[in-house]
N, C-alpha and C positions, 0 to 999 in steps of 0.2 A: 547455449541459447542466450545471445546477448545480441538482442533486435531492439532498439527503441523507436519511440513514437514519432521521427521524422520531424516536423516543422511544429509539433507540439510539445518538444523538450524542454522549450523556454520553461512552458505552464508545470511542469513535473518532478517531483523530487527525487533527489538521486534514490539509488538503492538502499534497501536497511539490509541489515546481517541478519543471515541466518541466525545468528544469539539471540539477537533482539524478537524475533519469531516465536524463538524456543521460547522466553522469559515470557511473553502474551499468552503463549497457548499455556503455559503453566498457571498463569496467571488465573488463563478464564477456564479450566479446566478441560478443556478440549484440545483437537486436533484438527486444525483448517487444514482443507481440500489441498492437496499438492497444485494444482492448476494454481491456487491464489498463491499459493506461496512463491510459487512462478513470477508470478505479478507482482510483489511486493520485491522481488528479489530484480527487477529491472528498474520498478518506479514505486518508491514509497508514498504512494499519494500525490496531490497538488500542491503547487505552492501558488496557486491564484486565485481570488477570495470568487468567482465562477465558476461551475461547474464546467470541466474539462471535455468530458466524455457525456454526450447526447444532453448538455446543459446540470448534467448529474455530478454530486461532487465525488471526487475519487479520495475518499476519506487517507492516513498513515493508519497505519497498525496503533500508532496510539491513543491516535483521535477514533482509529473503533473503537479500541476497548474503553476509552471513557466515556465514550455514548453509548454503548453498553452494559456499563457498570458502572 
């Protein structure tokens, strides 16, 4: 599974590592949905200060967990 977003790639950050995954979910105690980790594992988030996706921001894994926590 390595599909990306077409003409919205500019707006989207590369991949994070599964490490960096693991070291979140330890972090927040939990275990994200395999489907998200899907998604993080194509596009780590945005890299354009818009929302990407239906004007919504497509947060990295780090920037949830520190709006999160």
């Amino acid at each position: 599974m390595n599909q990306k977003a077409g003409r919205f790639d500019c707006y989207l950050n590369d991949p994070v590592l599964p490490e960096n995954i693991a070291n979140i979910e330890r972090q927040m105690g939990i275990e994200m949905p395999s489907e998200l980790k899907q998604l993080y594992m194509l596009n780590n988030g945005q890299n354009h200060q818009y929302g990407v996706v239906y004007a919504l921001d497509f947060l990295s894994v780090e920037e949830m967990y520190r709006r999160v926590y």
